[in-house]
N, CA and C atoms as an extended XYZ file, in Angstrom:
252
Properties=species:S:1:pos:R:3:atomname:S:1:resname:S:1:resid:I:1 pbc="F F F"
N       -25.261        1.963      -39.671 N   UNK     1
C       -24.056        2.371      -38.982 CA  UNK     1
C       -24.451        3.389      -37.914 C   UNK     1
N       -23.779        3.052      -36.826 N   UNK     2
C       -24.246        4.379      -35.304 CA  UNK     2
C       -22.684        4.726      -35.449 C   UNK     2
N       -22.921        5.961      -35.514 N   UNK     3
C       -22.027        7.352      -34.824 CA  UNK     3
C       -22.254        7.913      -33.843 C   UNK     3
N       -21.381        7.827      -33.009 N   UNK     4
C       -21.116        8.540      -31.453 CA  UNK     4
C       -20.104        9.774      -31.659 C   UNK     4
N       -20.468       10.896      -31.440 N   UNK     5
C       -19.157       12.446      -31.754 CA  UNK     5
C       -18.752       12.471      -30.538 C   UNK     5
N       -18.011       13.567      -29.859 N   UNK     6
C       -17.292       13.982      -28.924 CA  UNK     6
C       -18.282       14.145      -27.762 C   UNK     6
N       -19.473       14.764      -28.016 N   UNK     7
C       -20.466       15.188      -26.988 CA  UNK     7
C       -21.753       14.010      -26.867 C   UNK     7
N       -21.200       12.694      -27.198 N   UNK     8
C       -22.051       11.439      -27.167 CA  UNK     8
C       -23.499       11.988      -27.609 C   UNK     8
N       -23.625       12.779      -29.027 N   UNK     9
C       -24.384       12.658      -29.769 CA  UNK     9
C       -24.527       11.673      -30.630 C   UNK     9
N       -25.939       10.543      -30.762 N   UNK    10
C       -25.732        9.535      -31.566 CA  UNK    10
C       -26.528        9.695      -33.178 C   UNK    10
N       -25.715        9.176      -33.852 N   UNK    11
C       -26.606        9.556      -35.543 CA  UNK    11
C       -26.299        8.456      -35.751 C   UNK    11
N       -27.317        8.031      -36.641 N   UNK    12
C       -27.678        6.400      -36.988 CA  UNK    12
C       -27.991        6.909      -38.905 C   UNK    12
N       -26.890        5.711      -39.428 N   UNK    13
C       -27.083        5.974      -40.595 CA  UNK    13
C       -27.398        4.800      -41.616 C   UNK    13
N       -28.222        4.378      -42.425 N   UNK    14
C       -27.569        3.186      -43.214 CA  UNK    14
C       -27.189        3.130      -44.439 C   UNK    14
N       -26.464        2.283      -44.430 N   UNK    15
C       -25.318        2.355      -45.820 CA  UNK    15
C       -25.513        3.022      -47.073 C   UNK    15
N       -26.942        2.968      -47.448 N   UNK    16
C       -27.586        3.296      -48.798 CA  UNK    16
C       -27.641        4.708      -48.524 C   UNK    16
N       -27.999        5.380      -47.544 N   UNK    17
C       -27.693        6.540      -46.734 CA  UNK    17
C       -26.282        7.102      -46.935 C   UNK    17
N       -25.273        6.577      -46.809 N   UNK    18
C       -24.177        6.585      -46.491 CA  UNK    18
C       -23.681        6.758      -47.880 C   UNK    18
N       -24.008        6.048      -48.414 N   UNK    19
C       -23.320        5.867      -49.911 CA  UNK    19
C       -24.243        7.289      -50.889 C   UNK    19
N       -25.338        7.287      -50.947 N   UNK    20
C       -26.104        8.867      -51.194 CA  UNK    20
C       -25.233        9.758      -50.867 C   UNK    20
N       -24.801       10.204      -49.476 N   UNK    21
C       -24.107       11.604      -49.240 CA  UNK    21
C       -22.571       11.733      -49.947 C   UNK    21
N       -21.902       10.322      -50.137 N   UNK    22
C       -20.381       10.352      -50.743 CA  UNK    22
C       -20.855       10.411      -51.949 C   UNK    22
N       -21.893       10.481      -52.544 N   UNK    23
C       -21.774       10.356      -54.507 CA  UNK    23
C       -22.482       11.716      -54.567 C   UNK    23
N       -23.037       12.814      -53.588 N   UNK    24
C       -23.170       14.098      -54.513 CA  UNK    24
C       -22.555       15.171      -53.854 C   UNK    24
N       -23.199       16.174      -54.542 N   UNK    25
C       -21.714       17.232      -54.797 CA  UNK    25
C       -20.931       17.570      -53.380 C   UNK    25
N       -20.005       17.930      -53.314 N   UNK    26
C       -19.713       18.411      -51.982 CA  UNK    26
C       -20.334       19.428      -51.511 C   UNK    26
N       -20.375       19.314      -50.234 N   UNK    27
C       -21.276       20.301      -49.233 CA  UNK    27
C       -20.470       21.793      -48.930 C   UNK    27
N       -21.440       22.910      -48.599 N   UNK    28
C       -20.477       23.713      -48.137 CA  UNK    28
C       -19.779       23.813      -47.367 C   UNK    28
N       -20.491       23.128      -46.091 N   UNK    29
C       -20.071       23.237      -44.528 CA  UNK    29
C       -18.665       22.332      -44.804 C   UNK    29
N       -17.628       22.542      -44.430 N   UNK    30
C       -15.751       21.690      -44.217 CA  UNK    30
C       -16.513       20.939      -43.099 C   UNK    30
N       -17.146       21.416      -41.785 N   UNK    31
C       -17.451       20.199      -41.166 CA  UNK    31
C       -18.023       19.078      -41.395 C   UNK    31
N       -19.157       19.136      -42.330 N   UNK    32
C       -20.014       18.521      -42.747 CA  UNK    32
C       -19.460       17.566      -43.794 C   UNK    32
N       -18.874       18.143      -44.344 N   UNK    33
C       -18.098       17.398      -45.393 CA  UNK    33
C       -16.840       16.065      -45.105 C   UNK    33
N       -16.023       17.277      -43.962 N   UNK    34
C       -15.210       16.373      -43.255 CA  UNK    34
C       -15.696       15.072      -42.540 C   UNK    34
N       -17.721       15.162      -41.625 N   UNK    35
C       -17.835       13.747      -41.523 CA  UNK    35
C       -18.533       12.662      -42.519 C   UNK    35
N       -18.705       13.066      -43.567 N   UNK    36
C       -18.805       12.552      -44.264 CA  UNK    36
C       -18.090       12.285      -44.661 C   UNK    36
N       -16.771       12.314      -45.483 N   UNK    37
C       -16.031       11.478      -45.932 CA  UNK    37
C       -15.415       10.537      -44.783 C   UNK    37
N       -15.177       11.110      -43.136 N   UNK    38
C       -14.648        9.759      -42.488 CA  UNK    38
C       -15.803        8.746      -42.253 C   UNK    38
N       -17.248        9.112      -42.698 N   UNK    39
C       -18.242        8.027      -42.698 CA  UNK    39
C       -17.760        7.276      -43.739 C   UNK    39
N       -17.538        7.560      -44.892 N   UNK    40
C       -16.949        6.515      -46.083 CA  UNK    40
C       -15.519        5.797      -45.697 C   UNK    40
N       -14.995        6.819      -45.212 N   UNK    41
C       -13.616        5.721      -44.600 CA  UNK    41
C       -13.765        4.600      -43.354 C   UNK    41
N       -14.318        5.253      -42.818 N   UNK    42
C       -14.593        4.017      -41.694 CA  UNK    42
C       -15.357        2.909      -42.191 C   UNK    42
N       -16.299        2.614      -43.595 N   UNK    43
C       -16.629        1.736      -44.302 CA  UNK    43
C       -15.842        0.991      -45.163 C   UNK    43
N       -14.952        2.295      -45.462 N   UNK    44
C       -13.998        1.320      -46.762 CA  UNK    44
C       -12.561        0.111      -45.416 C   UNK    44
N       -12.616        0.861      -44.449 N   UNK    45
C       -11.482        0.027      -43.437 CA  UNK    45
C       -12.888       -0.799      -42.949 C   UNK    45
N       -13.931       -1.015      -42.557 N   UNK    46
C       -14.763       -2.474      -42.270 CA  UNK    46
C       -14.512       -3.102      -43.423 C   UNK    46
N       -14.508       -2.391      -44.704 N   UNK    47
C       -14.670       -3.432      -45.776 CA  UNK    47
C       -13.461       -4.163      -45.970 C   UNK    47
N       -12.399       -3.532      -45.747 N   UNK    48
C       -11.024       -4.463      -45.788 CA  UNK    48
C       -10.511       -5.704      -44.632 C   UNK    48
N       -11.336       -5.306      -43.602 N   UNK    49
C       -11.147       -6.169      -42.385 CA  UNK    49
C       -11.687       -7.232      -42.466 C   UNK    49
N       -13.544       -6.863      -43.312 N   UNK    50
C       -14.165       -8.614      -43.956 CA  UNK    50
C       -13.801       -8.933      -44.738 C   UNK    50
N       -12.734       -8.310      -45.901 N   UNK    51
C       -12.362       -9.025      -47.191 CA  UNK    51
C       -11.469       -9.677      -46.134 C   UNK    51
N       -10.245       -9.014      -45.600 N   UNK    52
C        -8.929      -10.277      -45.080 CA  UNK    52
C        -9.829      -11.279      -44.474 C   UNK    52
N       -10.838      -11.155      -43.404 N   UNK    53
C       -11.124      -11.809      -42.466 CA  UNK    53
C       -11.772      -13.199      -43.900 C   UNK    53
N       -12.115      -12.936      -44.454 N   UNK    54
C       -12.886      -13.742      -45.638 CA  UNK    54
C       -11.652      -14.961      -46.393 C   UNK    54
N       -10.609      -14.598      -46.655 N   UNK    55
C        -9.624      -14.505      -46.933 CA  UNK    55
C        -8.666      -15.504      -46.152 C   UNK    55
N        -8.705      -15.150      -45.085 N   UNK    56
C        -8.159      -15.817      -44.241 CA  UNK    56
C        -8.787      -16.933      -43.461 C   UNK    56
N       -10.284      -17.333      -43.466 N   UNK    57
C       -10.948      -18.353      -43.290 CA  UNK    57
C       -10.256      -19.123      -44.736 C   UNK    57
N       -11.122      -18.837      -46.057 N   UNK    58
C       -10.477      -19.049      -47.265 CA  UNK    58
C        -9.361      -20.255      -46.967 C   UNK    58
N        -8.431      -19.109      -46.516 N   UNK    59
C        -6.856      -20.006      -46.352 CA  UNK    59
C        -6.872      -21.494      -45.636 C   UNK    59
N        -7.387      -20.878      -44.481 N   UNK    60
C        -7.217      -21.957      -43.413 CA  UNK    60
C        -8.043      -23.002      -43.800 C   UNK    60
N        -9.256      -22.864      -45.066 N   UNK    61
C        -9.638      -24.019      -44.685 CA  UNK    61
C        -9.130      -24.714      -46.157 C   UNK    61
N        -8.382      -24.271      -46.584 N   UNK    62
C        -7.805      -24.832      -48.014 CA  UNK    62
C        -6.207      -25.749      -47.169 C   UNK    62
N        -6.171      -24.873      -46.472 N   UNK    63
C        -4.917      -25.696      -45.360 CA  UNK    63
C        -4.975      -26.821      -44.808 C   UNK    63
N        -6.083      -26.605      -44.021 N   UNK    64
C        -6.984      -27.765      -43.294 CA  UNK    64
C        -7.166      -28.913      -44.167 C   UNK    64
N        -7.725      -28.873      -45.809 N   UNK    65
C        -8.077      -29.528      -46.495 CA  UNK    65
C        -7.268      -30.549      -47.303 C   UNK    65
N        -5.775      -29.928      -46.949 N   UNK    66
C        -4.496      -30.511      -48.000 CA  UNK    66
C        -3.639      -31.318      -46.921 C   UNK    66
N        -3.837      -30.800      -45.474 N   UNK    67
C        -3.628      -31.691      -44.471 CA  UNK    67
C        -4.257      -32.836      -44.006 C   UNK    67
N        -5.392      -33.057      -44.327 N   UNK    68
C        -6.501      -33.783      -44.244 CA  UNK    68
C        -6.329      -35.318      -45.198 C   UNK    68
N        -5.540      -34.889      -46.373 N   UNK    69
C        -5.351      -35.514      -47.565 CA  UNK    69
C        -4.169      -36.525      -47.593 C   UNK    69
N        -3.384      -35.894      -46.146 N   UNK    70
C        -1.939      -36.556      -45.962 CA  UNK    70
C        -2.296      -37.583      -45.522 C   UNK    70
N        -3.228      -38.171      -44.478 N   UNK    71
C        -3.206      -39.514      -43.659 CA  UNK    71
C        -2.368      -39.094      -42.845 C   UNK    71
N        -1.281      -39.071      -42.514 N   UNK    72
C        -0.613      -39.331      -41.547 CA  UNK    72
C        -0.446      -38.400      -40.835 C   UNK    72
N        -0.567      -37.053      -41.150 N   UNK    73
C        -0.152      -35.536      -40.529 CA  UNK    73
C        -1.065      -35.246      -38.807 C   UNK    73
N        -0.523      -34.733      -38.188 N   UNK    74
C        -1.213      -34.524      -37.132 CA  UNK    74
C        -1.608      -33.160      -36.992 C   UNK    74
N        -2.866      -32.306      -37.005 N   UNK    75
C        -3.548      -31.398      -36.955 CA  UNK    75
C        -3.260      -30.798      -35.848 C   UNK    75
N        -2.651      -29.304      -36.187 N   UNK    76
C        -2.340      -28.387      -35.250 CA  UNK    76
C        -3.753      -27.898      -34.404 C   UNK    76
N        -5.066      -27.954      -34.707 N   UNK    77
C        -5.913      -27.721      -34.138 CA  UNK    77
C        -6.464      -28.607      -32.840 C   UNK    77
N        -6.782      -27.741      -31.835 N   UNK    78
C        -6.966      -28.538      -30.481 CA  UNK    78
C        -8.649      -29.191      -30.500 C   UNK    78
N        -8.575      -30.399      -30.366 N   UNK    79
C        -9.829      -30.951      -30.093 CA  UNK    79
C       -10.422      -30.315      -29.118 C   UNK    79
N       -11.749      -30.406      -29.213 N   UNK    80
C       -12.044      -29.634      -27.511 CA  UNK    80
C       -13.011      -31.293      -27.133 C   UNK    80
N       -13.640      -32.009      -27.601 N   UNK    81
C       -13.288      -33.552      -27.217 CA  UNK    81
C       -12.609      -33.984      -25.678 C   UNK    81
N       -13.030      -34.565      -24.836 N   UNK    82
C       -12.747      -34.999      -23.229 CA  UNK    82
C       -11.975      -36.241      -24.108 C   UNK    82
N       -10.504      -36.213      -23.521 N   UNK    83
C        -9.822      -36.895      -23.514 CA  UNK    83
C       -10.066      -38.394      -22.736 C   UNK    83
N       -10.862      -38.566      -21.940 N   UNK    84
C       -11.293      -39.606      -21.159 CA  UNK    84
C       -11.768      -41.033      -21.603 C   UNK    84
């Protein structure tokens, strides 16, 4: 994960990294502390964006699959196929 702050200082962290500083004790520094926990939040909101995004493939292609089954239904999806 890259972090950019206010004064386009960059800190580069990775997850196992990331996950180390949220499981011990709290720090003294409130600043320090404070970016650390929005380092864990800004992970736990990626992590909800690939669960829906996961989720929502999921759907569509269980959709796709029961439409598929009709014969006769015509697929809302656009060919990209030359009509010619």
């Amino acid at each position: 994960m890259t972090h950019i702050d206010k004064n386009y200082k960059i800190a580069r962290f990775t997850l196992s990294e990331i996950m180390v500083l949220s499981l011990q004790p709290p720090v003294a520094d409130p600043e320090q502390a404070k970016f650390n926990q929005r380092l864990v939040d800004k992970l736990k909101y990626c992590k909800e964006v690939l669960t829906s995004i996961r989720n929502a493939s999921a759907n569509q292609a269980a959709t796709e699959d029961d439409a598929g089954m009709g014969g006769g239904l015509v697929s809302a999806k656009t060919s990209k196929a030359s009509l010619r």
